[in-house]
C-alpha positions as CSV (number, residue, x, y, z in Angstrom):
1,X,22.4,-23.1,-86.6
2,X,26.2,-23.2,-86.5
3,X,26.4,-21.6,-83.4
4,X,23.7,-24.6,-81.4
5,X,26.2,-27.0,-83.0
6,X,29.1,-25.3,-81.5
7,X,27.5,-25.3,-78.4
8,X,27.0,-28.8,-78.4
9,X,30.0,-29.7,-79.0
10,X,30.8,-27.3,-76.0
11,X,28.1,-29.3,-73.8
12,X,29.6,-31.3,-71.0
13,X,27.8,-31.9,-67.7
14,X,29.6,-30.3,-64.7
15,X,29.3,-28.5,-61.2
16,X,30.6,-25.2,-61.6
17,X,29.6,-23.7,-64.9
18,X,30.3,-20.4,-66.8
19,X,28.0,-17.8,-65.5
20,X,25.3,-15.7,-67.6
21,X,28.1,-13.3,-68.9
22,X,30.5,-15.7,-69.8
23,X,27.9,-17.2,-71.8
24,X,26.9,-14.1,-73.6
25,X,30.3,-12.6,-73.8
26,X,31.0,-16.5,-75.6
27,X,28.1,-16.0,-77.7
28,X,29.2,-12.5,-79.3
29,X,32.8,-14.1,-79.3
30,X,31.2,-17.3,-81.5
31,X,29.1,-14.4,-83.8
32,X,32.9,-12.7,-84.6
33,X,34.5,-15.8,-85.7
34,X,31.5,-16.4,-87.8
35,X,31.8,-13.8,-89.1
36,X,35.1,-13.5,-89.7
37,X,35.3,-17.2,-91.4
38,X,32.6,-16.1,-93.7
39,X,35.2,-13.0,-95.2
40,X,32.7,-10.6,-93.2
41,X,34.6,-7.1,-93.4
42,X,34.1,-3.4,-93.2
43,X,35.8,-0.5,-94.9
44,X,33.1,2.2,-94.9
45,X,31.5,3.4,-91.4
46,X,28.3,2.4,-93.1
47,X,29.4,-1.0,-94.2
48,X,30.6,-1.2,-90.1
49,X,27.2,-0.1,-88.8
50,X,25.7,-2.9,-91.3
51,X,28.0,-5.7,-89.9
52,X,27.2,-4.6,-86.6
53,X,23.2,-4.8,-87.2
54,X,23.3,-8.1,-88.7
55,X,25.4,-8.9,-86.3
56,X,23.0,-7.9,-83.1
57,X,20.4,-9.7,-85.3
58,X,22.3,-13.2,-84.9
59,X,23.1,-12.9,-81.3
60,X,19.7,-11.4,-80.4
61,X,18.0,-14.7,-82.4
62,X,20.0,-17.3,-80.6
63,X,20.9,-15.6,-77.4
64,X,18.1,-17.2,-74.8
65,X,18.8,-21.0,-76.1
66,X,22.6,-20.4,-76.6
67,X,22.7,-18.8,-73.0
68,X,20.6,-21.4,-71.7
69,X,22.6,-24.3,-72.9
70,X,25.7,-22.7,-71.9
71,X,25.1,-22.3,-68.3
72,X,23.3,-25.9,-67.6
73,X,25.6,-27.9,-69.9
74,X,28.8,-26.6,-70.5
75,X,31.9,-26.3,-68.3
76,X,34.0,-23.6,-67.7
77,X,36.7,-24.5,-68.7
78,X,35.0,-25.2,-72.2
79,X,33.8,-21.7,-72.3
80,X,37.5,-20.0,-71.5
81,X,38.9,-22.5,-74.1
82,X,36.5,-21.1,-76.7
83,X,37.0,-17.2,-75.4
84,X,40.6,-17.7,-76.1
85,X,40.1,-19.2,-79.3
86,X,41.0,-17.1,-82.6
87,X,39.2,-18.9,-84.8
88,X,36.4,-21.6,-84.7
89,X,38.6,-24.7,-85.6
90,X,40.2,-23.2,-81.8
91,X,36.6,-23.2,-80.9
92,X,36.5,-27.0,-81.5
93,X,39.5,-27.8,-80.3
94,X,38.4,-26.6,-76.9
95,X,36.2,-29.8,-77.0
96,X,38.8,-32.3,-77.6
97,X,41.2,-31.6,-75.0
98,X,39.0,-33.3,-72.5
């Protein structure tokens, strides 16, 4: 759910928008920081391979819409603002300097 808000926050009309990889390289990008935020860490190579699974699990359930979305509503600019974000209070900050 998080991540549909953060794209719309992301969501701006405009003529030349991110293309299909920008879009899913934003989405895995978006999953880290999540991740990250939440205290998500791995010590053990079987606690990594979990993280990674759940992971896959959040970008596979939101990829189509989030990709989607990205493309038709969201400028590029937004989406290399948000790449280059550490965190996702960067993230949201990529929507306020308009």
């Amino acid at each position: 759910m998080r991540l549909v808000a953060i794209a719309c926050l992301l969501a701006a009309a405009c003529s030349k928008g991110p293309s299909e990889e920008q879009c899913k390289t934003l989405l895995d990008h978006l999953v880290d920081l999540e991740f990250k935020k939440a205290g998500a860490g791995a010590t053990t190579e079987a606690m990594k391979s979990e993280l990674a699974k759940q992971k896959q699990a959040v970008t596979d359930a939101k990829a189509v819409e989030f990709v989607e979305t990205c493309e038709k509503k969201t400028s590029k600019d937004r989406v290399e603002c948000a790449l280059n974000a550490s965190d996702i209070d960067g993230v949201a900050k990529c929507d306020e300097s308009k």
